[in-house]
C-alpha positions in Angstrom: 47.9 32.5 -23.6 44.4 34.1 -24.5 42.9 32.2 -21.2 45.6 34.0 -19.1 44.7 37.4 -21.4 40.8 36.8 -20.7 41.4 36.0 -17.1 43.8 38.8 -16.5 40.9 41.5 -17.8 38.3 39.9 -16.1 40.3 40.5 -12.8 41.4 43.7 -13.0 38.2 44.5 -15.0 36.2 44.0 -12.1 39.2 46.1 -10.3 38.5 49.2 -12.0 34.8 48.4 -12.3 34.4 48.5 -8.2 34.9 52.0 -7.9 32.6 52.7 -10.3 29.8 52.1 -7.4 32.1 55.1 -5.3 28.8 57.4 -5.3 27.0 54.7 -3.3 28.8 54.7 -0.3 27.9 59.1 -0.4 25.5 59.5 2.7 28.4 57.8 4.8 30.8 60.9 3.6 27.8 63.7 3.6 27.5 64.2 7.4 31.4 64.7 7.4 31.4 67.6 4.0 28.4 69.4 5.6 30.8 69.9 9.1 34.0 70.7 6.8 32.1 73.0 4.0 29.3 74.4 6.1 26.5 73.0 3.6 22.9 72.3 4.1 21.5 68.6 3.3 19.7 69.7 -0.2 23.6 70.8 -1.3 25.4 68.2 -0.4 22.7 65.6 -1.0 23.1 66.7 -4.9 27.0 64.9 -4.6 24.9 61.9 -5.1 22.7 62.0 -8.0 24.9 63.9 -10.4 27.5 61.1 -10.7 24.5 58.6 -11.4 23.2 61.0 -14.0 26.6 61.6 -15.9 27.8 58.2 -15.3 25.3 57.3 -18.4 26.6 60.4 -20.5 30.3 58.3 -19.9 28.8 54.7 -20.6 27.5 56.6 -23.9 31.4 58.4 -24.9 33.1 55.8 -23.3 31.1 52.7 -25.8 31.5 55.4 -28.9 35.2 55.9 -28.2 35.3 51.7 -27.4 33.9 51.5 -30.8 36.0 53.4 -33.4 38.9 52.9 -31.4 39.2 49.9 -28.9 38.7 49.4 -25.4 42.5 51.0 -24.6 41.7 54.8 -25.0 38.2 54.7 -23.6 39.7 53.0 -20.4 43.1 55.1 -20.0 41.0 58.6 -21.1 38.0 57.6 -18.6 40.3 55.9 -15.7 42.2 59.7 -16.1 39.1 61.5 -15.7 37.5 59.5 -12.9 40.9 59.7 -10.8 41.2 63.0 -11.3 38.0 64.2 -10.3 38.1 61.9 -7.2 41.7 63.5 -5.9 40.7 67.3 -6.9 37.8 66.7 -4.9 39.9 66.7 -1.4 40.3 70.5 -2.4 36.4 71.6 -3.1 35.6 71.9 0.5 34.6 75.1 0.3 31.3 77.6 1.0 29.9 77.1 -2.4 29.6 73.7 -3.7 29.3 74.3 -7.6 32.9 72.9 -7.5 32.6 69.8 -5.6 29.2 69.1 -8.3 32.3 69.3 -11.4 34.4 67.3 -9.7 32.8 64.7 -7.9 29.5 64.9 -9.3 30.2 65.4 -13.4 34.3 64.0 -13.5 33.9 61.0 -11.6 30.0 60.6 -13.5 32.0 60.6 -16.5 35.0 58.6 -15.9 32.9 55.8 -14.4 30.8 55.3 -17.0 33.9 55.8 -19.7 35.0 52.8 -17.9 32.2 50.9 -17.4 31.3 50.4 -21.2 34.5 49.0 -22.2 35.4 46.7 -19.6 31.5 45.4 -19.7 31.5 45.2 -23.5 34.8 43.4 -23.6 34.1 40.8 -21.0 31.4 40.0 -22.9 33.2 39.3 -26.3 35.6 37.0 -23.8 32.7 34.8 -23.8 30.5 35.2 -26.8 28.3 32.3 -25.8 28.3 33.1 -22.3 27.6 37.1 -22.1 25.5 36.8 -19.2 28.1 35.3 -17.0 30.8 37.8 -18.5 28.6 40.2 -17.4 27.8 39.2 -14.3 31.0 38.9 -13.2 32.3 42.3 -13.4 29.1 44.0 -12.5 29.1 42.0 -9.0 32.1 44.0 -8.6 30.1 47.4 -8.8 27.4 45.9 -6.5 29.7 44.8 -3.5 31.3 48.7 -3.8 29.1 49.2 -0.5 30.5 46.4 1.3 34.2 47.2 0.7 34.1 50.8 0.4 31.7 51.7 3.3 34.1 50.4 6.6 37.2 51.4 4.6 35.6 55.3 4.2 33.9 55.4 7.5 37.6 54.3 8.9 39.3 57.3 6.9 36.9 59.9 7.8 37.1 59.7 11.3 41.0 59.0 10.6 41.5 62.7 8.4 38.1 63.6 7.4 37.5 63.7 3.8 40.7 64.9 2.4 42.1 62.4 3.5 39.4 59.8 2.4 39.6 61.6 -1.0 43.2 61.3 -1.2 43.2 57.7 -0.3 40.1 56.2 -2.3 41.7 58.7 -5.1 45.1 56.6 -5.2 43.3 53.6 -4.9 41.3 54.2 -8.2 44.3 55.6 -10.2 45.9 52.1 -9.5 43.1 50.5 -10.6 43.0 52.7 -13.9 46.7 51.7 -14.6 46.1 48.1 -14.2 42.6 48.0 -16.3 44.3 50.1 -19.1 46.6 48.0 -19.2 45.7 44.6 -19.3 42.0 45.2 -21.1 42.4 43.9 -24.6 39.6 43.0 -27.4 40.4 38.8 -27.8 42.1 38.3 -31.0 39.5 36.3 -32.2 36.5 37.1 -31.8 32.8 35.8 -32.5 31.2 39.3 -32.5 30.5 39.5 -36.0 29.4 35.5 -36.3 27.5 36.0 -32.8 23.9 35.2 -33.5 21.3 37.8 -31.4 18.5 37.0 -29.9 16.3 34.4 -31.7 18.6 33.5 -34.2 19.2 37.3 -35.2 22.0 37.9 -37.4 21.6 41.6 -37.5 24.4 44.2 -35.5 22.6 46.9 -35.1 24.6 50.5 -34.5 23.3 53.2 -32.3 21.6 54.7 -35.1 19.5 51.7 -36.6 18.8 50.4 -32.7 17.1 53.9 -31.7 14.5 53.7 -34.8 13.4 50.3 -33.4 10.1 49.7 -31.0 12.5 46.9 -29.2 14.6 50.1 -28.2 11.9 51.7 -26.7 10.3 48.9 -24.8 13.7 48.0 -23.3 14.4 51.2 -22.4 11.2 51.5 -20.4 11.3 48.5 -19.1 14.2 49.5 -17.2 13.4 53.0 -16.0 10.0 51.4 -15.0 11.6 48.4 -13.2 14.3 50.7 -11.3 11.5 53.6 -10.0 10.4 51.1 -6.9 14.5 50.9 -5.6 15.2 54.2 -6.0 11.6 55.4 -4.6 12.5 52.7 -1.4 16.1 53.3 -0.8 16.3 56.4 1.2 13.3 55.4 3.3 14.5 52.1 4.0 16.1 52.8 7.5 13.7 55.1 9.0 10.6 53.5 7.1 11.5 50.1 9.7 12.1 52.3 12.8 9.2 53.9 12.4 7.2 51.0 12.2 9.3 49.5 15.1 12.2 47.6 13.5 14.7 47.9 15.8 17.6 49.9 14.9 20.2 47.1 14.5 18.2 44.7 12.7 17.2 47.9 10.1 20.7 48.9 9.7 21.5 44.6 9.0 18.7 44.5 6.0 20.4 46.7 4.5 23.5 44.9 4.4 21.7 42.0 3.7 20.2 43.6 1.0 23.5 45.0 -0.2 24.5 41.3 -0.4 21.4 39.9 -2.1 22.2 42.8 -4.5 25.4 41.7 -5.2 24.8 37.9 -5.6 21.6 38.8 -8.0 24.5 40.5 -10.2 26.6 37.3 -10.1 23.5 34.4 -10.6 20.9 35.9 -12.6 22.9 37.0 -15.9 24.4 33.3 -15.3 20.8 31.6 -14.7 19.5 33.5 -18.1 22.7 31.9 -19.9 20.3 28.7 -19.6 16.8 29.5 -19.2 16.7 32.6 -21.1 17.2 36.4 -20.1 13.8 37.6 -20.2 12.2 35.5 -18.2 14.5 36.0 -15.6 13.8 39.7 -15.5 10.3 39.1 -15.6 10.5 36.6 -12.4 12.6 40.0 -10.9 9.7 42.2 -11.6 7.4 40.1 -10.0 9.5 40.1 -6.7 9.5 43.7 -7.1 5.5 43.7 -7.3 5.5 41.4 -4.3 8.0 43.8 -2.0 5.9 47.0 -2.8 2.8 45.0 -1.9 4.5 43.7 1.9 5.5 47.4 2.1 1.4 48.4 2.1 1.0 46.0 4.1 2.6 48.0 7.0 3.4 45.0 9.0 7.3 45.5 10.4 8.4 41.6 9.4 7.2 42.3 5.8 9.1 45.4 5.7 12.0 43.6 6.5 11.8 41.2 4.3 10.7 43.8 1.3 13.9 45.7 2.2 16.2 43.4 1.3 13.9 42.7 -1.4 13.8 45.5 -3.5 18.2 46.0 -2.7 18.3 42.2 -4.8 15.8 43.2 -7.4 17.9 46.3 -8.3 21.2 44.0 -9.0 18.9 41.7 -10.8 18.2 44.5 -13.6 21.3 46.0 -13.5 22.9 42.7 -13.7 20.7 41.2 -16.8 20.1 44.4 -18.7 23.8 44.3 -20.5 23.8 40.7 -21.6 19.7 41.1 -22.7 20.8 44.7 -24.6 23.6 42.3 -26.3 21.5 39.5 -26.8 19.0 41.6 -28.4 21.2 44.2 -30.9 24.6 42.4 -31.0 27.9 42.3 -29.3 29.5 44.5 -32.4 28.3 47.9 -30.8 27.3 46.9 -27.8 29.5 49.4 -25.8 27.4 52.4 -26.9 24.4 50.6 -27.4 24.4 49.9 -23.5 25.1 53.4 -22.6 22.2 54.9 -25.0 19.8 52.4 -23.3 21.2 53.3 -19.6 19.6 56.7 -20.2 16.8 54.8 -18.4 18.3 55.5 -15.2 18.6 59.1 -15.9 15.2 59.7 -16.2 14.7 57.4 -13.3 17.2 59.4 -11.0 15.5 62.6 -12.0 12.4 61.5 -11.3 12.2 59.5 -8.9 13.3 62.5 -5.7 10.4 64.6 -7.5 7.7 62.0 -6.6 8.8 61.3 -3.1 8.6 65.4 -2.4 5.8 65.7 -3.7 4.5 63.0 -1.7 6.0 64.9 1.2 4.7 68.1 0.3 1.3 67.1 0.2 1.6 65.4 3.3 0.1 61.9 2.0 0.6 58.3 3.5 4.3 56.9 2.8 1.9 53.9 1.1 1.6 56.5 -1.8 5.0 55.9 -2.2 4.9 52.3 -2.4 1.6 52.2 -4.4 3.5 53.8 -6.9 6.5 51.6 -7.2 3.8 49.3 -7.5 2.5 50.5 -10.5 5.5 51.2 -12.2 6.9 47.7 -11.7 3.5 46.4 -13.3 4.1 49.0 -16.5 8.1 47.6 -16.5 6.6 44.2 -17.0 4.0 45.3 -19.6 6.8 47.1 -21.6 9.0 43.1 -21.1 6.1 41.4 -22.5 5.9 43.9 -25.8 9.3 43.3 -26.2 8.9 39.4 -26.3 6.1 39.9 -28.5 7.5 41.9 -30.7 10.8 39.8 -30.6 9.1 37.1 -31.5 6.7 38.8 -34.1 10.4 39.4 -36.2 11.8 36.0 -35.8 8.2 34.6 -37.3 8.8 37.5 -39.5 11.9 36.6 -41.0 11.6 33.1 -41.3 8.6 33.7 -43.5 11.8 35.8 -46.1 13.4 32.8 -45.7 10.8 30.1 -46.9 9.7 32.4 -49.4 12.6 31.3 -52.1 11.8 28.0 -51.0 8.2 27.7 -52.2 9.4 29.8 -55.6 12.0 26.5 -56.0 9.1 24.0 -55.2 7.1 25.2 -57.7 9.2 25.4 -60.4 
């Protein structure tokens, strides 16, 4: 019975947790809202970077709400909000945009991430020794969102425009927030208070105690460090290859490649650092990253190509290890909000990230600025990984000093 349980909310876990990847498939709908609503690019380009910012505001009410009251309410409050904000949004095409920003930008922001935190905890506690692979599983779903969602949209928006692409994706998630709320359910038994942390930790931290540690910090900048060179890549990646005469088919197909490698990453790595340790994994990822900034200097067009697709799998690498290291690190207990509190990473990320790249433009320097930077702060993400494996390890030496200490006084006497 609890194997049919587990594997009912791991499917329809990874149901829900698909649409949560919805504001990835944006520039596909953008040219089609700036015909119906008359808006320039800079309006409607916003659409895309609120969700991603309020997503992590969700993951954070969604894992407090998880806590003190289950999985069930953060899921059937957070599933509401998402749908909601997906179907009103058929009804915002109008002149001013500041309604299509609550709806689409802040509901669905919101509901995603009040969805994410539960299902992503919950899978985990499914398999207490195996939280990578829990993980993993469901956050594949996220990454192949592109894949899926991207013919399926482009098919209703030529079909009825985006109403009816609203209306339709809209449906599709409220029967995915039926299904999730219903079958997502905490096992009956579970380890979560047993469940050792990272090097032999016994400690669950809550939000409170985890913020006033330096492992907090470290992790937290290791992933807003580790992010900057996707999200400074990403919207050059098409017309960076063209311009340095990548034909247009084979730019368009790294991308998908990439959206591939993305997804797999999601599905191997927090598996692979089940068994050879979670860190090190992230720190082999980094180093990929290094290595696709550096082909992108390089300038040559095969490089590119291959740095493209690149830097798409390094991003579902660290989004795909980062829950099951958080866990690993501060505990399964709280791990719903913990996750959230550290995602605020990618807010800072997000918000910075568009303010380097214009001011790149502005000042008219070489695109190789650009990737000169990612550079760097892919080197500072895996600076900030090795303090936090230093000063892992610094506690665990720590602590088993307290523990011989009784010891010797017994000896002794």
């Amino acid at each position: 019975m609890n194997r049919k349980r587990r594997n009912a909310m791991m499917v329809f876990g990874a149901f829900a947790i698909l649409f949560t990847g919805y504001p990835h498939v944006w520039s596909i709908y953008q040219p089609y809202v700036m015909k119906a609503a008359g808006w320039s690019t800079g309006q409607a380009s916003i659409c895309f970077y609120l969700p991603t910012m309020f997503f992590v505001l969700g993951n954070i009410l969604g894992g407090r709400l998880q806590d003190k009251k289950g999985p069930v309410p953060a899921m059937f409050i957070g599933g509401g909000i998402l749908t909601a904000g997906v179907l009103i949004s058929r009804y915002m095409l109008l002149p001013s945009p500041i309604w299509m920003y609550l709806t689409f930008g802040v509901m669905q922001g919101i509901g995603s991430g009040m969805i994410y935190a539960p299902i992503l905890s919950t899978a985990q506690k499914w398999f207490p020794g195996r939280t990578g692979f829990a993980s993993g599983v469901v956050i594949t779903a996220n990454g192949i969102c592109g894949l899926l969602m991207a013919p399926i949209s482009k098919t209703l928006l030529e079909a009825g425009g985006p109403q009816l692409a609203f209306l339709t994706v809209g449906l599709l998630i409220g029967v995915s927030w039926i299904l999730g709320t219903m079958f997502i359910r905490k096992p009956e038994e579970t380890a979560e208070e047993k469940m050792p942390v990272f090097y032999g930790e016994t400690h669950q931290y809550t939000s409170a105690e985890m913020v006033k540690t330096r492992k907090f910090y470290y992790l937290l900048c290791t992933m807003m460090c580790g992010l900057m060179a996707y999200y400074l890549t990403s919207p050059l990646s098409q017309t960076l290859q063209t311009d340095r005469g990548v034909s247009a088919a084979l730019a368009v197909g790294s991308v998908m490649a990439g959206s591939i490698l993305n997804a797999g990453m999601r599905l191997v790595l927090p598996s692979l650092s089940d068994k050879i340790g979670r860190i090190q994994c992230i720190k082999g990822v980094i180093l990929l990253s290094m290595a696709a900034m550096v082909f992108l200097i390089t300038g040559q067009k095969i490089l590119t190509t291959l740095a493209v697709i690149l830097i798409y799998g390094c991003f579902g690498g660290i989004m795909g290890s980062f829950p099951s290291l958080a866990s690993s690190i501060f505990g399964l207990k709280h791990s719903g909000q913990n996750y959230g509190i550290v995602m605020f990473g990618i807010v800072v990320v997000t918000a910075l990230s568009p303010c380097i790249t214009n001011f790149i433009a502005a000042g008219q320097y070489p695109v190789n600025m650009t990737f000169f930077i990612g550079f760097v702060f892919s080197a500072a993400a895996f600076l900030f990984l090795t303090k936090l494996e230093k000063e892992i390890k610094n506690e665990k030496q720590e602590e088993q000093k307290q523990e011989l200490k009784p010891q010797i006084k017994l000896q002794l006497k």
